[in-house]
C-alpha positions in Angstrom: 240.1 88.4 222.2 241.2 90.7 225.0 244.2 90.4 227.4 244.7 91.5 231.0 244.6 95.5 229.9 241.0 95.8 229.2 240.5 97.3 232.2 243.1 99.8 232.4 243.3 103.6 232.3 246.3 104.7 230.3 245.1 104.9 226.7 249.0 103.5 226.0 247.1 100.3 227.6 244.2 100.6 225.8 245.5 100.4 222.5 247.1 96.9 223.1 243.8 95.3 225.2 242.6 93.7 222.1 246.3 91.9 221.0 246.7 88.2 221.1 249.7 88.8 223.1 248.3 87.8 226.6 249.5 90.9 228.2 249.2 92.0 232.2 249.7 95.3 233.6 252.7 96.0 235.9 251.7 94.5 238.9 252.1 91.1 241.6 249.9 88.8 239.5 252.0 88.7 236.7 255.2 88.5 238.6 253.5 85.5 240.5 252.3 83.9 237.3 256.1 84.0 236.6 257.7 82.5 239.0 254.7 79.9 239.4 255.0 78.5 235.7 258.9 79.8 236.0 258.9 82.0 233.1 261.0 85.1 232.2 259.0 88.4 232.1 259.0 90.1 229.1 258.6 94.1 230.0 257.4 96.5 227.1 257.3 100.2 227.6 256.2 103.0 225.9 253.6 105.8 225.3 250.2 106.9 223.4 251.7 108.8 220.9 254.7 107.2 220.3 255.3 106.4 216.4 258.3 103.5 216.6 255.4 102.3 219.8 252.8 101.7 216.8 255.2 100.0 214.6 256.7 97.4 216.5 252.6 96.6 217.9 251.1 95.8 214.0 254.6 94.3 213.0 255.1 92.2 216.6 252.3 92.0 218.7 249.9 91.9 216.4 251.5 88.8 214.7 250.2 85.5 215.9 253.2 83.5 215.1 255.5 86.0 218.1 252.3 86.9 220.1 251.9 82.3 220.4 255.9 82.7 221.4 255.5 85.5 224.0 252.6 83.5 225.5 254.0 80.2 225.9 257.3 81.2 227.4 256.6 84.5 228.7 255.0 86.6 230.5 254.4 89.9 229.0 254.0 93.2 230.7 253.3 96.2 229.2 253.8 99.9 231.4 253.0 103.3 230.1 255.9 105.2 231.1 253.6 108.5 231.7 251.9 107.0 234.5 254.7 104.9 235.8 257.7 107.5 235.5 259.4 105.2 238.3 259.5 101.7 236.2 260.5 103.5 233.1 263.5 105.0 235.2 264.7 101.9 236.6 264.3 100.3 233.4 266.0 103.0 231.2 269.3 103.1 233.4 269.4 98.9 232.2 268.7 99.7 228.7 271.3 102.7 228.3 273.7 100.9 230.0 273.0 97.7 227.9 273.3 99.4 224.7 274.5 102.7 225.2 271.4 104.7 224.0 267.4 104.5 225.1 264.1 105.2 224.1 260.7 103.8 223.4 259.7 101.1 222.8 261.4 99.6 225.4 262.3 96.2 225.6 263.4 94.2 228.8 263.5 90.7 229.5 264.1 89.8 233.7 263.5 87.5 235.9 260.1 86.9 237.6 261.7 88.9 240.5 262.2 92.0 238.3 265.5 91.6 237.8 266.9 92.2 234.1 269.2 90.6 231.8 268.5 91.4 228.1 267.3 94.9 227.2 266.8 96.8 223.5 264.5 99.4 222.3 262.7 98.6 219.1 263.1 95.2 217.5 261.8 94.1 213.5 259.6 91.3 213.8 262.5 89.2 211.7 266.1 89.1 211.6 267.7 91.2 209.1 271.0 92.8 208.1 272.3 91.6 211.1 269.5 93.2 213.3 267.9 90.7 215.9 263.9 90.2 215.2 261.4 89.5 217.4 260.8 85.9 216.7 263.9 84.8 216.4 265.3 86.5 219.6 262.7 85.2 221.8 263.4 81.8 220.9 266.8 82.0 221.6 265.9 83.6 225.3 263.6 81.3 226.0 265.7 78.5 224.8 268.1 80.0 227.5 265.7 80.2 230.2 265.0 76.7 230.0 269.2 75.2 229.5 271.2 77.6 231.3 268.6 79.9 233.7 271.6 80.3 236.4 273.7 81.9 234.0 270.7 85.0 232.8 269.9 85.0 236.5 273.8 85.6 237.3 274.1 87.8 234.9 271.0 89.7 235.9 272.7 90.8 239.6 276.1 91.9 237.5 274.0 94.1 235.4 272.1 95.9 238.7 275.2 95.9 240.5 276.5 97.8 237.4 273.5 100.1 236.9 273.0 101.1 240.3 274.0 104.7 240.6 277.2 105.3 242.4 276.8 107.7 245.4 278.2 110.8 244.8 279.4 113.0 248.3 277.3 116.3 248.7 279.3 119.3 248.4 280.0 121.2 252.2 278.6 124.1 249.9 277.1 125.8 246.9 279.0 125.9 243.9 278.5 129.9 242.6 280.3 128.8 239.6 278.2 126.5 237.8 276.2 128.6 235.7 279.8 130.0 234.2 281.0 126.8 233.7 277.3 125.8 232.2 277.5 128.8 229.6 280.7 127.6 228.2 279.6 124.1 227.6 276.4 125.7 225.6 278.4 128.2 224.0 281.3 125.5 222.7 278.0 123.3 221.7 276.2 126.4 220.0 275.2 125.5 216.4 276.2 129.7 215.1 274.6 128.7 211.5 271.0 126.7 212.2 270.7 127.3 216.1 270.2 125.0 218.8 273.1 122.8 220.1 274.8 119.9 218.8 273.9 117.9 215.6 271.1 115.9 214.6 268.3 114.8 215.9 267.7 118.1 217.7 265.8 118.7 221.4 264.0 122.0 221.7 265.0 121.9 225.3 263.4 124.9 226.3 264.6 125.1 230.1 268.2 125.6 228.5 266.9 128.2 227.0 265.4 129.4 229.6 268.8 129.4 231.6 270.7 131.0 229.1 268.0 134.3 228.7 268.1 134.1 233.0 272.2 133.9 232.6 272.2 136.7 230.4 270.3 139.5 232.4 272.3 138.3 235.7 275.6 138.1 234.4 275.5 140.1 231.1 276.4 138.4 228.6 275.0 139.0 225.4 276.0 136.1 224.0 274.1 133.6 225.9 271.0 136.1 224.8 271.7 135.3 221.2 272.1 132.1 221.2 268.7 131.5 222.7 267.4 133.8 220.0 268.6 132.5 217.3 267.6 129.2 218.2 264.0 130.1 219.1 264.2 132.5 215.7 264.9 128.9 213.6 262.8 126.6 215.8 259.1 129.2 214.8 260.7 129.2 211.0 261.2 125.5 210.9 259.1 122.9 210.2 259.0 121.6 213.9 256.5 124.5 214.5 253.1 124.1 212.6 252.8 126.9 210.6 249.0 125.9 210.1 247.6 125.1 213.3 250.3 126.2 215.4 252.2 124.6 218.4 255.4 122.1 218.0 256.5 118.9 217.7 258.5 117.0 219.6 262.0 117.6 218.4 263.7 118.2 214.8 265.6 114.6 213.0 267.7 117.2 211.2 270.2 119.9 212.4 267.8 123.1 210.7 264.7 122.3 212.7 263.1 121.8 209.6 261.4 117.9 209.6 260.0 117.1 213.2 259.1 113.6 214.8 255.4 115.1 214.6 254.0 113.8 217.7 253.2 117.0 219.5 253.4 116.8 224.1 252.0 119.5 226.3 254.8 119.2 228.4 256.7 120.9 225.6 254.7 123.3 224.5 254.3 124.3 228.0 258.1 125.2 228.5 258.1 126.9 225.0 255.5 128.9 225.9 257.8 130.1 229.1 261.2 130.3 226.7 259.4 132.4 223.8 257.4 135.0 226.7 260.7 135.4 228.7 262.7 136.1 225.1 260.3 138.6 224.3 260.2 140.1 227.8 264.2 140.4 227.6 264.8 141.4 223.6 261.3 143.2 222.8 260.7 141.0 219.9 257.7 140.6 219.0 258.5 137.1 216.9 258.7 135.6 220.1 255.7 136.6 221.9 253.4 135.9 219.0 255.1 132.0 218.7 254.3 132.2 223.0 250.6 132.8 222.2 250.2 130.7 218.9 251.3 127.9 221.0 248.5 129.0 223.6 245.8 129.0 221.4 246.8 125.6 220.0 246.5 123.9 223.2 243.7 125.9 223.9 242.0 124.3 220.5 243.7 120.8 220.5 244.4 120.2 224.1 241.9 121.5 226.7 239.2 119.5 228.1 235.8 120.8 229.1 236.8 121.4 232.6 239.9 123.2 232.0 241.9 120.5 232.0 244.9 119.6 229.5 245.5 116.1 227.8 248.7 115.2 227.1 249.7 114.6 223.3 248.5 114.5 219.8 250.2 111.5 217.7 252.5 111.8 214.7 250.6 109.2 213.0 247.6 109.1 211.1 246.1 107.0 208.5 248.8 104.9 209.6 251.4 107.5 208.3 254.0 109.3 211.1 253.5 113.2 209.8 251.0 112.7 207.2 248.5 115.0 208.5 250.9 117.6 208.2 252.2 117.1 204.8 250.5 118.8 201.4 250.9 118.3 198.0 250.8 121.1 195.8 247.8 120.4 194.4 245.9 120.2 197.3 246.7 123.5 198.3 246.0 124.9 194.8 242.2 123.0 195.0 241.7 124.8 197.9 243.2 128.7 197.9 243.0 129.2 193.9 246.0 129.4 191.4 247.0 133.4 192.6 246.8 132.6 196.3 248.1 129.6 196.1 251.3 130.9 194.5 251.6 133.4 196.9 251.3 130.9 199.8 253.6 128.8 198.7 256.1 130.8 197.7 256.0 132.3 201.1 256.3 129.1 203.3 258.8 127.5 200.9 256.3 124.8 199.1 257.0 123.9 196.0 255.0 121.6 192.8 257.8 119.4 193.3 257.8 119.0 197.6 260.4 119.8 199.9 259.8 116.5 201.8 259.6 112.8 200.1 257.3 114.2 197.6 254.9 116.6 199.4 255.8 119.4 201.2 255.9 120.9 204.9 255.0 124.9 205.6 258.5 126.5 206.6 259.7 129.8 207.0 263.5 129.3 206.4 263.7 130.7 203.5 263.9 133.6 205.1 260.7 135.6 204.9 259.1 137.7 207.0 257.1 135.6 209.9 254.7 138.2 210.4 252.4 137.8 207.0 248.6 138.1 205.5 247.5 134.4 205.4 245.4 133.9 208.4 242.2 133.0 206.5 244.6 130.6 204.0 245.8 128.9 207.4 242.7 128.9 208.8 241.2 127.1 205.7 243.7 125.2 205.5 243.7 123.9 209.0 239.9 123.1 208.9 240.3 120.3 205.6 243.2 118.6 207.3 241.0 118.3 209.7 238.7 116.5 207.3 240.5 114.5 205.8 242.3 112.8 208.5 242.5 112.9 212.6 245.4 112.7 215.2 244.8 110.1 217.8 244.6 112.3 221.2 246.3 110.7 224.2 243.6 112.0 226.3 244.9 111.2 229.9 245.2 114.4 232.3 249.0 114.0 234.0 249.3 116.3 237.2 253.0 117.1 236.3 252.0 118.6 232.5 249.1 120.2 234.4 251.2 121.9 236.5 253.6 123.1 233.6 250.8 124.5 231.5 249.5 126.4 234.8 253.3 127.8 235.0 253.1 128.6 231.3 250.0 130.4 231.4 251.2 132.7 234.5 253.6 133.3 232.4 252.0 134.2 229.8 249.9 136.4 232.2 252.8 138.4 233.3 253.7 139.3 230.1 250.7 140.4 228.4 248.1 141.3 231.5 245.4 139.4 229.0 242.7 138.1 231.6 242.2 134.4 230.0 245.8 133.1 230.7 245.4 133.7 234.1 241.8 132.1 234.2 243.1 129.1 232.5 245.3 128.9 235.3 243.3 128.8 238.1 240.9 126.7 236.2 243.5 123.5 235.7 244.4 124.5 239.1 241.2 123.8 239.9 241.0 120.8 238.5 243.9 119.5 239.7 242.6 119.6 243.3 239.1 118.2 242.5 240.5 115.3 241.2 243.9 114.4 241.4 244.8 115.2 245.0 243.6 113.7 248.2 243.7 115.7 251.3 248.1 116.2 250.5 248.5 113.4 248.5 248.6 114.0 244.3 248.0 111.1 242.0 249.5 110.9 238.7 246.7 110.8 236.4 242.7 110.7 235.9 241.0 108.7 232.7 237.3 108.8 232.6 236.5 110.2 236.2 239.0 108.0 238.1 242.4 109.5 239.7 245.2 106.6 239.3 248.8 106.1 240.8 249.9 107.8 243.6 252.1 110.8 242.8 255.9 110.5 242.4 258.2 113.1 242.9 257.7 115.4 239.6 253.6 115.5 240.8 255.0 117.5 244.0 257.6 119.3 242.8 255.3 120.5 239.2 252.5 121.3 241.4 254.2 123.4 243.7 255.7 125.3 241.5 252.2 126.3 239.8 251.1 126.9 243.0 254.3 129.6 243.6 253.4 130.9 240.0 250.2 131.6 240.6 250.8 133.6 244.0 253.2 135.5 242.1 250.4 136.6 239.6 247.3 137.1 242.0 249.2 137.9 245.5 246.1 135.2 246.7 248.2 133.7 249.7 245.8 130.7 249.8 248.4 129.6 246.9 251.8 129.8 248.4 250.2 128.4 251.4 249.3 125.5 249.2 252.7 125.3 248.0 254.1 125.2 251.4 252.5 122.1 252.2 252.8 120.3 249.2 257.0 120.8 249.2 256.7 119.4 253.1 255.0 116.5 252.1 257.5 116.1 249.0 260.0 116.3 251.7 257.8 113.4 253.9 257.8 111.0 251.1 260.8 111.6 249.1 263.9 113.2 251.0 266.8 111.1 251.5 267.9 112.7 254.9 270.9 111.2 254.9 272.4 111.9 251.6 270.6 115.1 250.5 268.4 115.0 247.6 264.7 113.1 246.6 264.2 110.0 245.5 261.7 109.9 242.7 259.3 107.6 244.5 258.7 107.6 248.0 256.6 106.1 251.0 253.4 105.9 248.8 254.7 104.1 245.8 255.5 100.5 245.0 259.0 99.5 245.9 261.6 98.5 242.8 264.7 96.8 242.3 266.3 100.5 242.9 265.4 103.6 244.1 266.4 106.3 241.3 267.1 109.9 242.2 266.9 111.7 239.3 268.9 115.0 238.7 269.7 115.0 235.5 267.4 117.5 233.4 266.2 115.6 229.8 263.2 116.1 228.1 261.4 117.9 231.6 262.9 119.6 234.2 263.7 116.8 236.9 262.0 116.7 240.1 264.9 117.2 242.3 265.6 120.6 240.1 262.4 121.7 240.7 262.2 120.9 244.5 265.4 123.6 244.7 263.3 126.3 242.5 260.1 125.8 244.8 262.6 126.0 248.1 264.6 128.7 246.7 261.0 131.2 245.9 259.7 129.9 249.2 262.2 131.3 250.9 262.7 134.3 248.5 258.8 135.4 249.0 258.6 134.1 253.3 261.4 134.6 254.1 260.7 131.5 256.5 264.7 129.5 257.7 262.3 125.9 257.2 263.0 127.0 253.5 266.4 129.1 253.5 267.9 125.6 255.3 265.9 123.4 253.0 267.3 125.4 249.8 270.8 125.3 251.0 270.7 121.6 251.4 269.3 120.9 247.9 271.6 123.6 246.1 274.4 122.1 247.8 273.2 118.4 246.6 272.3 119.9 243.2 276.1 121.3 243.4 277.8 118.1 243.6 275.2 116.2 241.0 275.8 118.8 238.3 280.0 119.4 238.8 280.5 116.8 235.9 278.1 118.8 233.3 276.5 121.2 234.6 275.0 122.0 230.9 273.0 119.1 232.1 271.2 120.8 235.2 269.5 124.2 233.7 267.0 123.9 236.4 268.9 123.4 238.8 271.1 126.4 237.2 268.4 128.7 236.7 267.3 128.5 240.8 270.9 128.8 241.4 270.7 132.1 239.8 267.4 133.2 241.7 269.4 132.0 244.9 272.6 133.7 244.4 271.1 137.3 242.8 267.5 137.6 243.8 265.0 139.5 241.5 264.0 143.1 241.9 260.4 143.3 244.0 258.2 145.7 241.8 254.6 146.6 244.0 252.5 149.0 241.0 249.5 150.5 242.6 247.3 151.1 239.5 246.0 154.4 239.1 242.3 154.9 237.9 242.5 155.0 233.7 246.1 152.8 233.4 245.9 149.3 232.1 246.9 146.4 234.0 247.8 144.9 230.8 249.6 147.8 229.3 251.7 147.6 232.4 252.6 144.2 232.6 254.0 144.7 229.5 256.5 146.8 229.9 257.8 145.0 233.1 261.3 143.9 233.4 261.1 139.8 233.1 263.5 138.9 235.8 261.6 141.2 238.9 258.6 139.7 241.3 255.9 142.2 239.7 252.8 142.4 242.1 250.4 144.5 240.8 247.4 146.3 242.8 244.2 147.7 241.9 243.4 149.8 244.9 245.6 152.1 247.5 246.8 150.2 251.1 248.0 151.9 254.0 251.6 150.6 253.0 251.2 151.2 249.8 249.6 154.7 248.3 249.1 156.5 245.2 251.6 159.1 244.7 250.1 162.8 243.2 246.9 160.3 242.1 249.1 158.4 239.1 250.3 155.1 239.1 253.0 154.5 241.7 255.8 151.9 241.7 257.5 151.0 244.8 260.9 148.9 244.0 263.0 146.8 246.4 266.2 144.6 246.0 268.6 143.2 248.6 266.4 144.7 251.2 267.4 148.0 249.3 263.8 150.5 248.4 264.1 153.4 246.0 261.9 156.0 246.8 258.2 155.4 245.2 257.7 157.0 241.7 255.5 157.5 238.9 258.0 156.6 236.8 258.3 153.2 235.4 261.1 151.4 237.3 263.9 150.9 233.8 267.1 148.7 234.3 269.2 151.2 234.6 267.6 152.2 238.1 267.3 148.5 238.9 271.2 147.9 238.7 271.1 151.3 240.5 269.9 149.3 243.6 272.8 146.9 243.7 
């Protein structure tokens, strides 16, 4: 049997095409079939690689006793909330207001005219210790629907009336003191003992990060610096990096970063990459620039497509087991390494006869040793019979936004090392991106099996764009930041709110919903608006154009107003702020004949626009036939030199 999804593209979709429950995609044939046999909708949300997504499928929809209950009084809908960022948003903002807290699965029940009135995240198949199961709860809402249906649908308006955002005025102006007020919060959060912030479960967040290495060079404070070391120190040692095959999970259920949810997403690789390069370019660790380019080379391995592109995750589950792919016994690595080298191995990454974790035992380094060691052909042995003896579902769906990200990354990464293949990556997902996932200016969400699907959303412009800036910064190709010029204006065509300041997250091109979310608030990713303001703020920084200087007033100001209550919530947001209000040094090297791109790149300051040329121009000339530096701030130039610009000359400029 196969239900309404068979046809789909999201592999989220896929997975349920062959339930008995008589699922639809999000669209005006189910709503119709609704209101026609006057049914409530039953709306399901989730993800590929989403573990608590599997269970409730075998326990719920797989059952033929609820999947007979969902399709006599329901319709069912299921959405993956990758390709439709806009229905998950609405949706969330019922749930978290419903029940205080959100995630996936998500559960909604509304009217055929998308209104909700019930909403819940995972639910048992049966009712017990005082927990509402599947069966029994949709007999009691469809027992509802049919007695008292004014009552859900009056209850239904209260709930949007109550979720619909309140407008917030925009500030007359920008706010210069957010990112103090920001590095309080973080600091009064900090975890001094394990890293990161907060308790349990623990978000790698890497865009905080990010924020507080930016804050710490601007402002000088130290102790922002070290409290995005120490957390990146314990996030490599911990057992949310995979000390076999490299890259990280999701996020950490305990407060040491030691057991992940194992499901691993580009997305957040991608930013990790970006936190780990810039701590290396700021402390001149080199921990943090070998975690940057383990990471690399995992999603070069797992990730990457034939055509340069990037799929987006690699599931926690296997064999039907979240994590076990990841998990040893003892014995298994004493079969395989030999009783010496298995000591030693173990010993080193804390595994034990006994296990560290329910019985078997997960590579860790927070015991303390050193993280530079001699087992690469142990890992790589090791990594190659996992392999064997179990696989990792790939969610294998190439998303614009998490395109754009890696591209960032991999500038990035480019920047800081001068090694040729990041910045081909680059331009090679860039690539792909406009062969197949953008139409003349218009981006698409995702592409499946040679077909583009879902017109963009705000995060498609705003991601994309900011590649685009990226990878100007890295080649000096103005063909890029051309690019990005007209992708921002058509964000600003679809999404801007003219009245109010800000984006909404869908726009002209996109369905229209029961509301019209504008999303500020940085989670998981960087939200769109945040971007928009780092795009508008570089745009300006590198043109110089007003179109852009106005345009990044306007969303700083917005920004300002949105993040007043937390700021701590906004690093984005924060860390354009800070490229706003104390621009980066501008760094032109012309490369002498013998020098190495790479060396120099190297040894570049982090927080500087570093253009690097290969050949004299009249404006800019070798001086005495060695490598030259020309540097400018706040339209300030020191003399050029052969001498490599150090910080102490950059403050020099101020």
């Amino acid at each position: 049997m196969s239900n309404h999804l068979k046809d789909q593209s999201s592999p989220y979709l896929l997975q349920h095409a062959d339930n008995p429950v008589d699922w639809y995609p999000w669209g005006e044939e189910a709503f119709e079939k609704a209101r026609r046999e006057d049914k409530p909708v039953f709306l399901s949300i989730g993800y590929s690689t989403c573990h608590w997504c599997h269970v409730m499928e075998e326990e719920s929809f797989e059952n033929r006793e609820i999947a007979e209950i969902l399709n006599q009084y329901f319709v069912s809908v299921k959405v993956d909330r990758e390709e439709r960022p806009d229905i998950d948003s609405v949706y969330m903002s019922v749930c978290q207001a419903l029940t205080g807290s959100g995630g996936w699965p998500m559960s909604i029940f509304m009217t055929p005219d998308q209104k909700p009135f019930f909403a819940g995240t995972y639910f048992p198949p049966v009712s017990s210790r005082g927990m509402a199961g599947m069966h029994d709860l949709l007999l009691i809402i469809a027992q509802k629907w049919r007695e008292d249906q004014e009552e859900l649908i009056t209850s239904a308006e209260r709930i949007l009336t109550h979720v619909r955002e309140e407008e917030r005025e925009t500030l007359e102006g920008i706010d210069d003191t957010l990112p103090d007020q920001a590095a309080l919060l973080f600091a009064e959060s900090f975890d001094r003992q394990h890293g990161g912030f907060g308790g349990a479960p623990k978000f790698p967040s890497p865009h905080n990060l990010m924020f507080l290495i930016l804050y710490a060079e601007v402002r000088k404070n130290q102790e922002a610096l070290e409290q995005a070391k120490l957390t990146l120190e314990k996030m490599r040692r911990g057992g949310i990096f995979d000390h076999i095959g490299y890259g990280f999970s999701r996020y950490s259920t305990d407060k040491y970063f030691f057991i992940p949810h194992f499901e691993k997403m580009l997305y957040d690789n991608a930013l990790l990459m970006i936190a780990y390069a810039l701590a290396y370019k700021e402390s001149g660790n080199s921990l943090f620039l070998d975690t940057a380019e383990k990471t690399a080379d995992y999603v070069f391995r797992e990730l990457m497509g034939g055509e340069g592109e990037f799929y987006s995750a690699q599931d926690a589950d296997s064999e039907g087991e979240e994590g076990g792919f990841y998990l040893w016994s003892y014995e298994e690595v004493l079969k395989l390494l030999g009783e010496e080298r298995c000591r030693h191995f173990c010993d080193h990454f804390g595994m034990t006869q006994r296990g560290n974790f329910e019985g078997r035992n997960l590579p860790n380094l927070l015991n303390d040793q050193d993280i530079e060691d001699e087992f690469q052909n142990e890992k790589e042995l090791l990594c190659a019979y996992r392999k064997s003896r179990s696989r990792l579902h790939l969610d294998d769906k190439i998303l614009t936004s998490w395109n754009a990200l890696m591209i960032c990354a991999l500038t990035v990464l480019y920047r800081t090392t001068g090694k040729e293949r990041y910045l081909l990556a680059a331009q090679k997902a860039q690539q792909f991106i406009e062969r197949n996932l953008v139409y003349e200016n218009t981006l698409y969400v995702s592409f499946r099996n040679h077909i583009r699907f879902v017109k963009g959303f705000l995060d498609e412009y705003a991601y994309y764009s900011a590649a685009l800036i990226n990878l100007y910064e890295v080649t000096g190709d103005c063909a890029y930041l051309e690019r990005a010029g007209e992708i921002c204006r058509e964000a600003g065509e679809q999404f801007a709110d003219r009245e109010k300041g800000g984006y909404f997250l869908y726009g002209k091109e996109n369905d229209s919903l029961i509301m019209k979310p504008k999303e500020t608030y940085d989670g998981a990713l960087p939200s769109g608006n945040s971007m928009m303001a780092y795009n508008l703020v570089c745009l300006f920084r590198i043109s110089g154009k007003e179109e852009f200087r106005e345009a990044a007033k306007k969303q700083l100001a917005f920004l300002s107003g949105e993040a007043k209550a937390y700021p701590a919530g906004h690093s984005m947001f924060l860390i354009s702020l800070l490229l706003y209000l104390d621009p980066p040094q501008k760094i032109i090297v012309v490369l002498a004949e013998g020098d190495k791109e790479e060396e120099i790149r190297k040894r570049m300051p982090f927080y500087a626009d570093v253009q690097i040329l290969l050949d004299e121009t009249e404006e800019y000339k070798l001086l005495e036939g060695k490598t030259t530096y020309y540097v400018c701030r706040d339209h300030t130039c020191l003399p050029p030199s052969n001498q490599e610009p150090s910080l102490m000359e950059r403050h020099n400029l101020k």
